[in-house]
DRENDO-1510 file (C-alpha; in Angstrom, 1 decimal, always signed):
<recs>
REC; n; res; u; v; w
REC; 1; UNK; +32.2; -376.4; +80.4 .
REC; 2; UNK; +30.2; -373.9; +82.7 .
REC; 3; UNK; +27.2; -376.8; +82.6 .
REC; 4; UNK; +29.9; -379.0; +85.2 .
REC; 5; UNK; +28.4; -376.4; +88.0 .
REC; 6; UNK; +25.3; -377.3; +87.5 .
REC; 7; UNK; +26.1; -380.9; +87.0 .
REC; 8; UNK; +28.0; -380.7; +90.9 .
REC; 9; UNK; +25.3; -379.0; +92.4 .
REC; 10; UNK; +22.7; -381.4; +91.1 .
REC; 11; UNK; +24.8; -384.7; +92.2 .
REC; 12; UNK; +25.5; -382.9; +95.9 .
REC; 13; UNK; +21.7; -382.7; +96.5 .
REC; 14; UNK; +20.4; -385.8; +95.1 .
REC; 15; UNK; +23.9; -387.4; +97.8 .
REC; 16; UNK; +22.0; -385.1; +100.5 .
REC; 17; UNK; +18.5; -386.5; +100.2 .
REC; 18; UNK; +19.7; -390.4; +100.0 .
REC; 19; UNK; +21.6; -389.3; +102.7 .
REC; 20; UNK; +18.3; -388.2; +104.3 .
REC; 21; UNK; +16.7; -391.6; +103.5 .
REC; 22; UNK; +18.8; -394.1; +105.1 .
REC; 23; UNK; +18.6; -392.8; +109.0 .
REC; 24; UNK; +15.2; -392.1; +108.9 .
REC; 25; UNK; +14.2; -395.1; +111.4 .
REC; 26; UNK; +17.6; -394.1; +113.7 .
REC; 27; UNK; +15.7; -390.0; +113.6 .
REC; 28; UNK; +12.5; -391.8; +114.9 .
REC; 29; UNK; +13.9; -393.2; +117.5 .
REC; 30; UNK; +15.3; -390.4; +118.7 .
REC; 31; UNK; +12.0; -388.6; +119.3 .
REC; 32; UNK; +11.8; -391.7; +121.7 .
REC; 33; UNK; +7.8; -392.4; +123.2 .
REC; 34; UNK; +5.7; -390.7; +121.2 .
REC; 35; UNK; +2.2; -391.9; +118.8 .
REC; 36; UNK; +2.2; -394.1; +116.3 .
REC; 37; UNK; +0.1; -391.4; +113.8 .
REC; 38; UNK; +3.7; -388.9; +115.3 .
REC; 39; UNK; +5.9; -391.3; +114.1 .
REC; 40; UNK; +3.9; -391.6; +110.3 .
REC; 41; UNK; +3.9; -387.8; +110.3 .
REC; 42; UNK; +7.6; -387.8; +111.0 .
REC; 43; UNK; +8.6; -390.5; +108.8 .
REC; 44; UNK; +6.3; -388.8; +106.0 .
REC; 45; UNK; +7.9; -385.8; +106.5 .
REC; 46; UNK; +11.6; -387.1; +106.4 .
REC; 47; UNK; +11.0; -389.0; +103.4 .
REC; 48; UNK; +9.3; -386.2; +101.7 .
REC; 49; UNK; +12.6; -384.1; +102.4 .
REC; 50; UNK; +14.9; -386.9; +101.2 .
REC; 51; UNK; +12.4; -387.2; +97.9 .
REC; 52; UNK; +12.3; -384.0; +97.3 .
REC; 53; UNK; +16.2; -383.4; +97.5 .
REC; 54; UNK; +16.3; -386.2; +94.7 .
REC; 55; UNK; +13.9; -384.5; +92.5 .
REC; 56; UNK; +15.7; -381.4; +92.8 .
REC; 57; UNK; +19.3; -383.0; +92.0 .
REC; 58; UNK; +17.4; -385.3; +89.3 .
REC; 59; UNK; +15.7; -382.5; +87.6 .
REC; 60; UNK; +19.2; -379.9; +87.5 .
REC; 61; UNK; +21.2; -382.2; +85.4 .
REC; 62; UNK; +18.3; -383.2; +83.0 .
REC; 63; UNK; +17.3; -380.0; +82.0 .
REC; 64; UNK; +21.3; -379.4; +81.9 .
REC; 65; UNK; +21.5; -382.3; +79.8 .
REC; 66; UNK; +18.3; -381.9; +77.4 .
REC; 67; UNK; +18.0; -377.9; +77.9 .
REC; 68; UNK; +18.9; -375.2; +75.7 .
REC; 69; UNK; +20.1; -372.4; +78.3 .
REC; 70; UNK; +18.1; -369.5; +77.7 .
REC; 71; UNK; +14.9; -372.1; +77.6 .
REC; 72; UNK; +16.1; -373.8; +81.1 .
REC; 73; UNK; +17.3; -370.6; +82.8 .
REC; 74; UNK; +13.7; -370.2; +84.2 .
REC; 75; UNK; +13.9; -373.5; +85.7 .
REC; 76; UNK; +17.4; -373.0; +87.0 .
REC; 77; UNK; +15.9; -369.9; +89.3 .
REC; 78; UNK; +13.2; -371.6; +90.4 .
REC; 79; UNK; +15.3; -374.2; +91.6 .
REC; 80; UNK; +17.6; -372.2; +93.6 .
REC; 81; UNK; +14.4; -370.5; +95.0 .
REC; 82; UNK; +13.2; -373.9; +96.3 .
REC; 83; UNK; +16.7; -374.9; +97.8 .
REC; 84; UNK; +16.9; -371.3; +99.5 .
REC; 85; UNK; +13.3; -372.2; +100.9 .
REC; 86; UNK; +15.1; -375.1; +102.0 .
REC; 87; UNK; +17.9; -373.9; +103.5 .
REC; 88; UNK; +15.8; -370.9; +105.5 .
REC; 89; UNK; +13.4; -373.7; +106.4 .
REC; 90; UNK; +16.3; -376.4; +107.8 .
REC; 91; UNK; +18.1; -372.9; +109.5 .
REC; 92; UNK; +15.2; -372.3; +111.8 .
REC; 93; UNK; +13.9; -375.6; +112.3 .
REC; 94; UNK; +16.8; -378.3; +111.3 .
REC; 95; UNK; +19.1; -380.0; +114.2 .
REC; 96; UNK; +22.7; -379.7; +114.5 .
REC; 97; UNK; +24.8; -383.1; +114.9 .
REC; 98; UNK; +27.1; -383.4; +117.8 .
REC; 99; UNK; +30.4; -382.8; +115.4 .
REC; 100; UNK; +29.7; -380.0; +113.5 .
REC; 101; UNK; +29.2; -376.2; +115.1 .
REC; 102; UNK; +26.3; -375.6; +112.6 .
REC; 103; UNK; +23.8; -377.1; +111.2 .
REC; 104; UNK; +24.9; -379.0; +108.4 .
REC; 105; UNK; +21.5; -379.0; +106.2 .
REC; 106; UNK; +21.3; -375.0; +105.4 .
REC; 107; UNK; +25.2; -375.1; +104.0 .
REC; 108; UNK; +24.4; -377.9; +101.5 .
REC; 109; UNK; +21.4; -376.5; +99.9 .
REC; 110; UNK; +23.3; -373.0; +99.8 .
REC; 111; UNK; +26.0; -374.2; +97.9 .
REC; 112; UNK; +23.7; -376.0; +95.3 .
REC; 113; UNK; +21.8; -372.9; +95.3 .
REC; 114; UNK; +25.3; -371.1; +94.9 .
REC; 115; UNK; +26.7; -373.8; +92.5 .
REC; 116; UNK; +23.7; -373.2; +89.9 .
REC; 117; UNK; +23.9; -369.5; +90.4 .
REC; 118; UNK; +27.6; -369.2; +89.6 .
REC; 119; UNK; +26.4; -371.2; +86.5 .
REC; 120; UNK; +23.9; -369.3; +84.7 .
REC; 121; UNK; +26.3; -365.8; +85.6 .
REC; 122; UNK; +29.1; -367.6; +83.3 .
REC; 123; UNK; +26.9; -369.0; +81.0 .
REC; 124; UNK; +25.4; -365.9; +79.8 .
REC; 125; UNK; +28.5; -364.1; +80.3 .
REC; 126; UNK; +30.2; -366.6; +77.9 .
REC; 127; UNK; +26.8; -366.5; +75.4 .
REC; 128; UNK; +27.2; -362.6; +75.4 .
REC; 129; UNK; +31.2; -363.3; +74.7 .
REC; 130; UNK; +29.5; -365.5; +71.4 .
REC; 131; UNK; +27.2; -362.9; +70.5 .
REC; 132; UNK; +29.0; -360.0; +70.2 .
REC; 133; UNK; +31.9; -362.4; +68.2 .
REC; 134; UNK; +29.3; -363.2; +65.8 .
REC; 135; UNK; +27.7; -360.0; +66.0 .
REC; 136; UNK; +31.3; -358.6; +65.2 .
REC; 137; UNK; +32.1; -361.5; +62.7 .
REC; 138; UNK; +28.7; -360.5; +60.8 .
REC; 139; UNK; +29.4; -357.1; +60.4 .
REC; 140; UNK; +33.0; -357.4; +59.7 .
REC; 141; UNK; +31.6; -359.7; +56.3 .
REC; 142; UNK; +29.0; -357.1; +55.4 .
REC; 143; UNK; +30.2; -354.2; +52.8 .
REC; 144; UNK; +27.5; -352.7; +51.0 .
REC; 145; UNK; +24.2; -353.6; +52.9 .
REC; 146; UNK; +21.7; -351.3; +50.0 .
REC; 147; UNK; +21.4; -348.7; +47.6 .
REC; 148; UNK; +22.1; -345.0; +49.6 .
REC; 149; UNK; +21.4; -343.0; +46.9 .
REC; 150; UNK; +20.8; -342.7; +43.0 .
REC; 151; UNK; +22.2; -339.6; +42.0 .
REC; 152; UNK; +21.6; -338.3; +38.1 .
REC; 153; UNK; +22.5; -335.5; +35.7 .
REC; 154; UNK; +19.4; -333.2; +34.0 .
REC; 155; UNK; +19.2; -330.0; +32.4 .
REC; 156; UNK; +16.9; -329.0; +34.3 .
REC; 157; UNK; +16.9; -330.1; +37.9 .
REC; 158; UNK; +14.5; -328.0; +39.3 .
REC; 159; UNK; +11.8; -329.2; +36.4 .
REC; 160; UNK; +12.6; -332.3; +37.1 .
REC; 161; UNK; +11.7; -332.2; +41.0 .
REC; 162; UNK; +8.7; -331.3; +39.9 .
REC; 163; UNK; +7.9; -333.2; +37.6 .
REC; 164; UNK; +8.2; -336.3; +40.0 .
REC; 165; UNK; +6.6; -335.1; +42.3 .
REC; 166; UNK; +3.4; -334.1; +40.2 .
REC; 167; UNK; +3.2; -337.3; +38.0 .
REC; 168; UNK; +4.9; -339.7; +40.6 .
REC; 169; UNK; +4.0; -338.5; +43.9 .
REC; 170; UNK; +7.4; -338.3; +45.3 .
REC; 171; UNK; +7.8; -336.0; +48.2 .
REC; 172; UNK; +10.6; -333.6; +46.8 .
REC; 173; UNK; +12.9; -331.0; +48.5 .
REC; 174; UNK; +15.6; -328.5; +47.6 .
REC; 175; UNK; +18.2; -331.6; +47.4 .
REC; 176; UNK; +15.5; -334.3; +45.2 .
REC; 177; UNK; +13.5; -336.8; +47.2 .
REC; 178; UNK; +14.4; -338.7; +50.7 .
REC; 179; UNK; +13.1; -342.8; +50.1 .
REC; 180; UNK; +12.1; -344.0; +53.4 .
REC; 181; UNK; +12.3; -347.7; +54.3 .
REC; 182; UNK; +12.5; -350.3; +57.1 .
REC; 183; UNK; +16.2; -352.0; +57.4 .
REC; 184; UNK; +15.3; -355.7; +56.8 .
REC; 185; UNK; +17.5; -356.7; +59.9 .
REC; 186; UNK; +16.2; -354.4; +62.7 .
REC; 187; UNK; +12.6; -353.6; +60.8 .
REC; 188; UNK; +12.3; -351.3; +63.9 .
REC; 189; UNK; +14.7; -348.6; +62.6 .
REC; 190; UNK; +14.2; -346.6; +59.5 .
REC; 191; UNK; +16.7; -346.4; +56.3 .
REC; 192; UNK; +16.8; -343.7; +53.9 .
REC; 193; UNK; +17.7; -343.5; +50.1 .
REC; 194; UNK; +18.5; -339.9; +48.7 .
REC; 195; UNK; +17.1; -339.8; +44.6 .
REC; 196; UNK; +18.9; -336.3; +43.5 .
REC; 197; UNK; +19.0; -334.6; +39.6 .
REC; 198; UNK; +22.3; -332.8; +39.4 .
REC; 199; UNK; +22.8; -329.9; +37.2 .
REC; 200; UNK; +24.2; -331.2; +33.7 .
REC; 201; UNK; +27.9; -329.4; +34.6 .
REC; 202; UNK; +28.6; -331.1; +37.9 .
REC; 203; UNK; +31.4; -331.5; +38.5 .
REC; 204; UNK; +30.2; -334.2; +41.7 .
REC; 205; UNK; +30.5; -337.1; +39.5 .
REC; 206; UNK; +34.1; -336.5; +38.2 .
REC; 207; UNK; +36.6; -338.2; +37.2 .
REC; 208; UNK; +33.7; -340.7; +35.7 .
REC; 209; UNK; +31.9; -338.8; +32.3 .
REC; 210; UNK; +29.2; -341.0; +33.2 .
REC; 211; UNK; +25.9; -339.0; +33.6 .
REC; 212; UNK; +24.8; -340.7; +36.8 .
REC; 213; UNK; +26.4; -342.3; +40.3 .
REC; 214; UNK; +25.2; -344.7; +42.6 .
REC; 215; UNK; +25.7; -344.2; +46.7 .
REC; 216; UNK; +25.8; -347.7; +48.1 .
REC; 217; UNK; +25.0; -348.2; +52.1 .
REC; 218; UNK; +28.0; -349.8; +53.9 .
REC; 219; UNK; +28.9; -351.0; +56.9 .
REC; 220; UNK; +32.6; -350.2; +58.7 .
REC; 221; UNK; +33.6; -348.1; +56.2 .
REC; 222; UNK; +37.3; -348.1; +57.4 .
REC; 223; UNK; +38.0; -351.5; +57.3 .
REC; 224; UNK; +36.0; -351.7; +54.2 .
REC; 225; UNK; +38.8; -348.6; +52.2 .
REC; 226; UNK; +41.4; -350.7; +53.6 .
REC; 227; UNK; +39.9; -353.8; +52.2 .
REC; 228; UNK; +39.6; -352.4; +48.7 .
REC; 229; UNK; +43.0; -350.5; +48.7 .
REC; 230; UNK; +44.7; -353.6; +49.4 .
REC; 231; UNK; +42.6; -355.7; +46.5 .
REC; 232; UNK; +43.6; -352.5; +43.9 .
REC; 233; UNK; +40.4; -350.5; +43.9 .
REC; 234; UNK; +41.0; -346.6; +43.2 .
REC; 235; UNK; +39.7; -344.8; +46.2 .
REC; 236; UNK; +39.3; -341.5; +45.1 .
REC; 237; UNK; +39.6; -338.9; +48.5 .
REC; 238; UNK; +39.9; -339.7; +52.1 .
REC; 239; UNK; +36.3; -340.6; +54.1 .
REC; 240; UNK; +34.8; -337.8; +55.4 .
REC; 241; UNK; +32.4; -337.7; +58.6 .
REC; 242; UNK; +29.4; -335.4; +59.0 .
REC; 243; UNK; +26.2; -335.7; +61.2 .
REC; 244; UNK; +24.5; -338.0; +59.3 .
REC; 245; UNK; +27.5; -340.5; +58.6 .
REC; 246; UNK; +30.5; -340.9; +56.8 .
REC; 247; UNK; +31.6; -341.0; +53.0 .
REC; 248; UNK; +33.9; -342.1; +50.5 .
REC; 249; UNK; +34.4; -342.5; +46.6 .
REC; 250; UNK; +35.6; -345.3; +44.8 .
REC; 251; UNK; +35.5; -346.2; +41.4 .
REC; 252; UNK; +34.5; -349.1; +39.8 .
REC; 253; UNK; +36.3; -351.3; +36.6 .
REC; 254; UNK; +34.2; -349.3; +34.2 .
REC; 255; UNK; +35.3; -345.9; +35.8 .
REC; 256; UNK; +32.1; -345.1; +37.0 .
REC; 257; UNK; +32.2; -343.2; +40.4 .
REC; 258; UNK; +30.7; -344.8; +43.5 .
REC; 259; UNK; +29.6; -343.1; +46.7 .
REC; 260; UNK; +29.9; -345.3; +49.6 .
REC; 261; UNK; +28.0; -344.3; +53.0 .
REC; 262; UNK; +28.1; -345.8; +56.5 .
REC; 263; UNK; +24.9; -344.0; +57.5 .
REC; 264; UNK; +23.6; -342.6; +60.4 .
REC; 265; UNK; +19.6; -343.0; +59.6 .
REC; 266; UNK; +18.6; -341.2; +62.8 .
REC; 267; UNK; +19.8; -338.0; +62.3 .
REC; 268; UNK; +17.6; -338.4; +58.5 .
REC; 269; UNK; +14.5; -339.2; +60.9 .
REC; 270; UNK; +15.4; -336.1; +63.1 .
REC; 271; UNK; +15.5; -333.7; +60.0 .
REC; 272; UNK; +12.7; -335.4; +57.8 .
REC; 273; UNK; +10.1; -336.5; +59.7 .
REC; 274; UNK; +7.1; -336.1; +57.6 .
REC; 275; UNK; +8.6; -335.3; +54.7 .
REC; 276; UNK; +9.6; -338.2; +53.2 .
REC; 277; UNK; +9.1; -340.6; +50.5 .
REC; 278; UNK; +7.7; -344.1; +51.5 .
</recs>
């Protein structure tokens, strides 16, 4: 709908320069006795004007028609910079006819110039509107986006830190190892995955007897409880929010316990810099 502006402005200019065409032996005349080579130059010069209008006008609606916006938005500016040219132009050196108290060129190529500029602001306000709907439509359909964390029982936990880290290489610390990745979405940001041995008597992984849980990354973890709650899942506490995101536990059909996470990776790449495993 926004592409009408464009579609105005670039009727109103290719009107302006056929207007331009049809006096243009009345304009001669009007310089009355002067050189044949004067008149060419004049009559050159006037047509040119009136051409160039025509191109302008002609060359607005087809890259509105055959355009993709963010392709044709370059084209778009350098139009209204020519038609601003124009107008300064046709200001300082343009007549005024006898009926009008200005000079009527300057006001028609400003509003084309005004017409298209009004037309890319709303297009790209109405493309950001889109964005962030599918942006929020997209995230509002993710739930778990990865594994967060693979959390086990040992007798030993300790022994077992080291034991990775000597056979397997994996760079260990009090809590077990910190996986580092690149998000597949934005591969500019890091992710992390905690690997932690528990103690064999935890009592972390209760109500489930199982001898290991799994911490799954999610995104909008609110809506995501409410989601599960209202489809009969067992949510187990209420979410919980530290510096480095926010948690809940769930359990699934087989009553094993599940850690869900909406993290916040940065404060991980704060913390851990250099002492990860990747």
């Amino acid at each position: 709908m926004n592409n009408i502006l464009f579609y105005i402005s670039g009727i109103l200019t290719i009107f302006w320069g056929v207007a331009h065409l049809f006096p243009t032996k009345n304009i001669i005349k009007e310089f009355g006795e002067i050189s044949k080579n004067n008149k060419h130059i004049i009559t050159m010069e006037w047509i040119n004007e009136g051409a160039t209008l025509i191109f302008i006008g002609l060359l607005t609606i087809t890259i509105t028609i055959t355009g993709i916006i963010d392709q044709t938005k370059f084209i778009h500016w350098l139009i209204i910079g020519m038609l601003v040219v124009l107008s300064v132009i046709s200001l300082l050196t343009g007549f005024r006819v006898n009926f009008l108290p200005f000079k009527l060129c300057p006001v028609i190529f400003m509003s084309s110039a005004l017409l298209i500029f009004i037309g890319i602001s709303k297009n790209k306000i109405t493309s950001e509107m889109v964005n962030e709907k599918n942006n929020t439509t997209i995230m509002g359909n993710k739930k778990a986006t990865g594994i967060g964390g693979i959390f086990f029982k040992s007798k030993d936990p300790e022994k077992m830190r080291e034991w990775y880290k000597n056979n397997l290489g994996l760079v260990t610390n009090e809590y077990g190892s910190l996986f580092e990745f690149r998000l597949s979405d934005e591969p500019d940001k890091k992710g992390y995955l905690q690997w932690s041995p528990f103690a064999d008597n935890t009592e972390y992984f209760k109500p489930s007897e199982k001898d290991f849980m799994i911490n799954y990354r999610v995104e909008n973890l609110e809506k995501l409880v409410d989601e599960l709650k209202a489809a009969g899942v067992t949510v187990l506490d209420e979410i919980e929010t530290y510096e480095y995101g926010k948690f809940v536990h769930i359990l699934d059909p087989e009553n094993n316990k599940i850690e869900l996470w909406e993290p916040i990776d940065n404060e991980f790449t704060k913390s851990y810099e250099g002492q990860t495993t990747k």
